[in-house]
C-alpha positions in Angstrom: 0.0 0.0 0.0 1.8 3.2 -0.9 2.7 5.7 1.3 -0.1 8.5 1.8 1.6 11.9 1.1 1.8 14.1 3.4 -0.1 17.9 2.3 2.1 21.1 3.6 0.6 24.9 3.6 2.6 27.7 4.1 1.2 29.5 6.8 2.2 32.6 5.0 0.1 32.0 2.0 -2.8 33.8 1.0 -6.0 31.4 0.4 -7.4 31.2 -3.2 -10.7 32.8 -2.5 -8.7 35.5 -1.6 -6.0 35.7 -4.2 -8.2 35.5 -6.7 -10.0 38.9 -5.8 -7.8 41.8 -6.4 -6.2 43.6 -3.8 -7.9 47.2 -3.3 -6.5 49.2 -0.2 -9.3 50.7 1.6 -8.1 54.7 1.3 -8.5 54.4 -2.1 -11.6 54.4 -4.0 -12.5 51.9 -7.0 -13.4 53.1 -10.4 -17.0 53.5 -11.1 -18.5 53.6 -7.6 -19.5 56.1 -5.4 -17.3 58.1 -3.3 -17.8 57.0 0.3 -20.5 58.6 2.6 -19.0 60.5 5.8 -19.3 58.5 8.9 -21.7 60.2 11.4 -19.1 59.9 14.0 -16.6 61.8 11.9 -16.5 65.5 13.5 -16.9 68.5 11.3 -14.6 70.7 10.9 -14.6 73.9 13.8 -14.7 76.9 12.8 -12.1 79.5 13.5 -13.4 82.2 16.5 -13.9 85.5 15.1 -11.3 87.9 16.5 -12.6 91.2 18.3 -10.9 93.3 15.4 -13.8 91.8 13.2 -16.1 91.9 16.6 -15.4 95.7 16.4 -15.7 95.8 12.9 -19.0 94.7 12.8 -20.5 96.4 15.4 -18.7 100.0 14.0 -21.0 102.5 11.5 -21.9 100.6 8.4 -19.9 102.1 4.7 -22.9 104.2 3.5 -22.6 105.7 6.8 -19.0 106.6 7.0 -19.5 108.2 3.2 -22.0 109.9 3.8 -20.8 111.9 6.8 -19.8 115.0 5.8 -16.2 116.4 5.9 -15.0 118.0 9.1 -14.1 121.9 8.6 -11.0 122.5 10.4 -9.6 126.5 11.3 -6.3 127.7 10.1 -5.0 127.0 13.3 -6.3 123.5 13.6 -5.5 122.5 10.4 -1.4 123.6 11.0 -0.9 122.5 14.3 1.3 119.9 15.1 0.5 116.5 16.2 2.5 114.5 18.4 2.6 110.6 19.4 4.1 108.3 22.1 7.3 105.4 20.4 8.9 103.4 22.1 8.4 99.9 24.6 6.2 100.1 27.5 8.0 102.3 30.3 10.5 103.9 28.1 8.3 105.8 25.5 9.2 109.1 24.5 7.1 112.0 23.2 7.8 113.2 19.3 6.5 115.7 17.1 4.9 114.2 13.4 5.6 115.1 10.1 3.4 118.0 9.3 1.4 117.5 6.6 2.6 120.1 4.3 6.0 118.4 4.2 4.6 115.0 3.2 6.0 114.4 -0.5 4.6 110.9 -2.9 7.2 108.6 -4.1 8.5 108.8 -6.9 7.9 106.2 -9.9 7.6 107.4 -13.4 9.8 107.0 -16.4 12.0 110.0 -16.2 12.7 109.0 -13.2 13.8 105.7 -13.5 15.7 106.9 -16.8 17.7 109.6 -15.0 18.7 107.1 -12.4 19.4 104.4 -14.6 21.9 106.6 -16.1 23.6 108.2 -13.2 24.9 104.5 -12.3 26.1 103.7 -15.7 27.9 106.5 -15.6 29.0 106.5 -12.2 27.6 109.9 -10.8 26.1 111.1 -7.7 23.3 113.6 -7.1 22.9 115.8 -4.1 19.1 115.0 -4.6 19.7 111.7 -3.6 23.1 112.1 -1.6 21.4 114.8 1.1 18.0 112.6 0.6 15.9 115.9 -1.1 12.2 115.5 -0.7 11.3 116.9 -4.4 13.3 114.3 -5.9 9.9 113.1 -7.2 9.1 116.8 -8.6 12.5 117.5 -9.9 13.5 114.1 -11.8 10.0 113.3 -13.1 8.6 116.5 -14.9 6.2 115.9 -17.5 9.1 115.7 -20.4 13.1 115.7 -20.3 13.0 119.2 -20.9 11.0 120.2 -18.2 12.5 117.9 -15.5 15.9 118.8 -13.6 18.5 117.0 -11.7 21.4 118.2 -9.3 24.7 116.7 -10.2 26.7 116.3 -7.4 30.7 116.4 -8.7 34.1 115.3 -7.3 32.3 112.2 -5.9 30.1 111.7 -2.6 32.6 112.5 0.1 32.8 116.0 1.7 36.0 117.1 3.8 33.4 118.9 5.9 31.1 118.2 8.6 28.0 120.6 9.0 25.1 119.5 11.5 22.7 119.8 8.7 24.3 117.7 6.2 23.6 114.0 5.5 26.1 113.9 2.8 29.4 111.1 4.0 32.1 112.9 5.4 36.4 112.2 5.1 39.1 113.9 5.7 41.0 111.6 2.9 38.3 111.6 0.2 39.4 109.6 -2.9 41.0 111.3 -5.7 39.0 112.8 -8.1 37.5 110.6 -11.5 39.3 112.4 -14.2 36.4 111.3 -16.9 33.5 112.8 -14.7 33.6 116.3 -17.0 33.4 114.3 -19.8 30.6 111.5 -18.4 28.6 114.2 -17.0 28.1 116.4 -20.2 27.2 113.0 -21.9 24.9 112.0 -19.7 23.2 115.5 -19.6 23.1 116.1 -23.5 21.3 112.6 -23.6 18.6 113.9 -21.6 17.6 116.7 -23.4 17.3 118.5 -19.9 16.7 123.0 -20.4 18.2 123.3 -17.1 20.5 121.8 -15.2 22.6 122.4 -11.6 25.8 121.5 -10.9 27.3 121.3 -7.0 29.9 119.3 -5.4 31.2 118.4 -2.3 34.0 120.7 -0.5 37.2 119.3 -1.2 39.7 121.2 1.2 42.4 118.1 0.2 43.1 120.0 -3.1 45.0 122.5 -3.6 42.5 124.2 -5.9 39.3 123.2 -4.3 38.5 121.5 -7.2 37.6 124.8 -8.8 39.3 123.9 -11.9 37.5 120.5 -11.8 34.0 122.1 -11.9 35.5 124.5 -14.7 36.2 121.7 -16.8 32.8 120.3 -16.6 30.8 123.4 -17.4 32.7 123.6 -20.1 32.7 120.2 -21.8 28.5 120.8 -21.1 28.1 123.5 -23.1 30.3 122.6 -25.9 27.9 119.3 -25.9 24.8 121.5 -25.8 25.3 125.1 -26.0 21.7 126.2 -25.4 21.7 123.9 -21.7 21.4 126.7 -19.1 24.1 125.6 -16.3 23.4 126.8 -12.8 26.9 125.8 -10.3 25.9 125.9 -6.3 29.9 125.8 -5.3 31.6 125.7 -2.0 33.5 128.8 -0.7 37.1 127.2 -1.6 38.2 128.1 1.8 38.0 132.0 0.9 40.5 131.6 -2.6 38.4 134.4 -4.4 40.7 133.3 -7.9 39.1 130.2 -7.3 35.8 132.3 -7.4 37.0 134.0 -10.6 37.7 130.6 -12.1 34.2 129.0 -12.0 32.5 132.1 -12.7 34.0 132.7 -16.0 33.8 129.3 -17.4 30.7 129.7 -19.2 28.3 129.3 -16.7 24.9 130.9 -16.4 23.7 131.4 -12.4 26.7 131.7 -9.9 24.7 129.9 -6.3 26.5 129.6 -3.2 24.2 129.2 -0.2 24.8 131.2 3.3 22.5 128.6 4.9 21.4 130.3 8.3 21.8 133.8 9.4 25.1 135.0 10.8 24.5 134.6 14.5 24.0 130.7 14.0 26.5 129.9 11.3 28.7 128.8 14.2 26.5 126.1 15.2 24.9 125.0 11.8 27.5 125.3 9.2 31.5 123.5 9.5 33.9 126.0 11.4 36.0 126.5 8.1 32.5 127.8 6.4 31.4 131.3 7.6 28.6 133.5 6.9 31.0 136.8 5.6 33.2 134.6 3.8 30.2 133.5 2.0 28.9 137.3 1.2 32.7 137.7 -0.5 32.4 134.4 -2.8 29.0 136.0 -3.9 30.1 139.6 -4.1 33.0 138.3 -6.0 31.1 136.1 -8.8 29.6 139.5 -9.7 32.4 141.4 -10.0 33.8 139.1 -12.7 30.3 139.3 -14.4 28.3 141.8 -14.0 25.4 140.4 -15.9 25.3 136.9 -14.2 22.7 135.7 -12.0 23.8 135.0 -8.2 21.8 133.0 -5.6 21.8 131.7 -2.2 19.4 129.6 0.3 18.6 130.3 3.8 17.2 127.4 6.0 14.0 128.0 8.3 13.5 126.3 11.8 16.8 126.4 12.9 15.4 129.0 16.1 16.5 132.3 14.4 15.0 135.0 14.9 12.7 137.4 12.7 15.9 140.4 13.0 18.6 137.7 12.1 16.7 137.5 9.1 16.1 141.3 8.4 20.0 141.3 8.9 20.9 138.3 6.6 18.8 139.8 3.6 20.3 143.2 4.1 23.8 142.0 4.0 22.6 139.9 1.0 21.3 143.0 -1.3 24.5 145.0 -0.4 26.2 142.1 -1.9 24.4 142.1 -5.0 22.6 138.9 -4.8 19.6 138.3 -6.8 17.6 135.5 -6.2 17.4 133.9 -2.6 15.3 131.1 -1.4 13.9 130.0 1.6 13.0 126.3 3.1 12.7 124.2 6.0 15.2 122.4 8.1 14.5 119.0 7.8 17.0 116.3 10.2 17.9 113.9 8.2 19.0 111.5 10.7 19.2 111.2 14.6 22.7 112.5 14.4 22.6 115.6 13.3 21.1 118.7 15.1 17.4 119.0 16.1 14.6 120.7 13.8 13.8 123.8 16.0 10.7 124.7 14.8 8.0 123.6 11.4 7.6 127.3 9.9 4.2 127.4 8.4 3.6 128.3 4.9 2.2 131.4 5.6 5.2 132.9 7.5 7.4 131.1 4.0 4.6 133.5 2.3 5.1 136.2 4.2 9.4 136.3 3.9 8.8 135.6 0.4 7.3 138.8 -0.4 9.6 141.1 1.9 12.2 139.6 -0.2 10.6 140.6 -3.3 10.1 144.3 -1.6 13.4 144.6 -0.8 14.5 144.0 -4.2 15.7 140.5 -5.3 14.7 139.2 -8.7 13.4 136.4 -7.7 12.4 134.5 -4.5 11.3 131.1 -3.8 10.0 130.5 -0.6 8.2 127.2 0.8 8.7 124.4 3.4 9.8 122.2 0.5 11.6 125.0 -1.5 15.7 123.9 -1.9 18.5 125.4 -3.0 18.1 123.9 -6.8 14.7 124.2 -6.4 12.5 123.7 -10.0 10.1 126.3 -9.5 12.8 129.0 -9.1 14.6 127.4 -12.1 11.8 127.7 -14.1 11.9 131.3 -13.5 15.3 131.9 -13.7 15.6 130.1 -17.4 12.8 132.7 -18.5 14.8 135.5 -17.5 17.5 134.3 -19.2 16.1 133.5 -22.5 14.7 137.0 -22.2 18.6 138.4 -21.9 19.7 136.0 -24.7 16.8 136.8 -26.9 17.7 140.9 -26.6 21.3 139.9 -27.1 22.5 140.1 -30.8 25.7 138.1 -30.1 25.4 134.4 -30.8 27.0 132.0 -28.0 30.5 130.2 -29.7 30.8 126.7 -30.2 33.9 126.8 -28.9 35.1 124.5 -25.3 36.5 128.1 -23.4 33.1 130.2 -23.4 33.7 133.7 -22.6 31.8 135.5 -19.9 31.3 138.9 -23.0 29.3 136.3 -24.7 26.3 136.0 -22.3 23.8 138.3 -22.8 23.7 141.1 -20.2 
């Protein structure tokens, strides 16, 4: 009788009945059924507790009911006086004073804008618009067309050898040497934008033996060789009281002399570097007018420095004897925590009211305004018409040539 064989399962195995149905895990669902009904005992999902901000939201005045209250009327007064606020941490706050709303500028983004900056850093200039962070940089840079916008080159690079409490531009008594190609990159880069008008300043440079007068020279020159109808306005240091210096920028074919006094004499001390003084700058004015009659001199006065309303009868006075023609007036603005404290926010209608005892007193021209600069563009837009008006009465045509006489500008 033969053996009877003995049967062996793997316990591992799977039985037929089960192999032979395929294997379907049971998070995913099969083709053509129905997609799985919640389980009751599944919770539903909480929903998030409504913060009080929306709270107060809700319970505030409806949107037809904030439009359609009607504006509150505010008084001269009210509308100009200043607002403070409490910064800081808990227990260490500290009371400050806003930003009045007159000085409040928008930011600038348009294409002339973006195209005059684009080209400064190809070429490797600097601006005092954006070097001593101007507020009409929006204004200036971004007129309605390259001929009506203006721009403040800033030469002999972005490093003064002088310290004034006002200034935010860097400071060094070792600035680096100067960029022998700036003349020639800045009248490039202004004869490709077409500008009418156009100011040149730079920082004090009391390392050179010259000042850098002859430096600036070069450039207005090489400008209007590029474009001979460009009016060139040059806001220059004092050059530490070198009057030939003077003599040198003011005959090299430019069109308004500006150097700016700043503050009134009794707080030049305490605004302005101690190798800067206020009758040192009445003799760089006085002497750009002695070389040329006929050319146009200017200066700026800061407002809310804490001078006082005879400081400023005395400044202007000392200004007319000089000869001066166009002076402007703006506010003090601290540019950082560093430098000296903003006295006071003059209100427009005390810049209104200086404005037109300038004008009595007899200055050309006077721009006066809590955002008025130096370089401002409404006082260039003035001064351009009153020099077409001289060229236009003028039968002698300007030369071509790079070394522009001071006989050829019309008187």
């Amino acid at each position: 009788m033969a053996a009877k064989a003995t049967r062996l399962r793997c316990i591992c195995s799977i039985p037929a009945a089960v192999s032979s149905r395929s294997f379907v895990p049971h998070n995913v669902r099969p083709f053509a059924t129905a997609a799985p009904e919640a389980s009751a005992t599944e919770a539903a999902p909480s929903r998030r507790r409504p913060t009080s901000f929306q709270d107060r939201l809700n319970t505030g005045p409806s949107f037809s009911e904030f439009v359609s209250t009607p504006p509150i009327t505010l008084s001269p007064d009210e509308a100009l006086e200043l607002r403070t606020a409490l910064v800081g941490p808990a227990g260490k706050q500290k009371e400050i004073t806003r930003l009045p709303s007159w000085l409040k500028t928008p930011i600038p983004n348009n294409d002339n804008y973006k195209k005059i900056k684009s080209d400064l850093r190809g070429l490797n200039l600097h601006t005092v618009c954006e070097e001593a962070r101007c507020p009409n940089i929006s204004d200036c840079w971004g007129g309605s067309d390259k001929s009506a916008a203006t721009a403040t080159i800033m030469l002999m690079g972005d490093t003064c050898t002088r310290g004034c409490r006002f200034c935010s531009v860097k400071t060094s008594r070792a600035p680096p040497p100067l960029d022998p190609h700036e003349p020639e990159h800045t009248a490039e880069a202004l004869s490709r934008w077409g500008l009418g008008y156009v100011v040149l300043t730079s920082v004090d440079r009391d390392d050179l033996a010259d000042g850098g007068a002859s430096h600036f020279a070069e450039t207005i020159m090489k400008i209007k060789q590029k474009a001979p109808t460009m009016l060139v306005e040059a806001l220059t240091g004092d050059y530490a009281g070198d009057l030939e210096m003077v003599a040198k920028v003011a005959a090299s074919g430019l069109d308004v002399y500006a150097h700016n006094v700043e503050t009134v004499e009794d707080l030049t001390p305490m605004v302005r570097d101690r190798r800067a003084g206020f009758r040192q700058s009445l003799r760089v004015l006085k002497k750009a007018k002695e070389v040329r009659p006929e050319l146009i001199t200017k200066t700026s006065i800061m407002l809310g420095l804490g001078e006082t309303e005879e400081q400023l009868w005395e400044a202007l006075r000392e200004l007319r004897e000089a000869d001066v023609d166009v002076v402007t007036f703006g506010q003090y603005m601290r540019p950082t925590k560093r430098h000296m404290k903003v006295h006071e926010y003059v209100t427009p209608a005390i810049f209104e009211m200086w404005r037109q005892r300038a004008l009595n007193m007899g200055f050309l021209y006077c721009a006066s305004g809590p955002l008025v600069r130096s370089s401002y563009k409404a006082g260039e837009a003035f001064i351009e018409n009153v020099l077409k008006k001289r060229a236009g009465g003028s039968q002698t045509a300007r030369p071509n040539s790079a070394v522009l006489d001071a006989k050829h500008i019309a008187a």
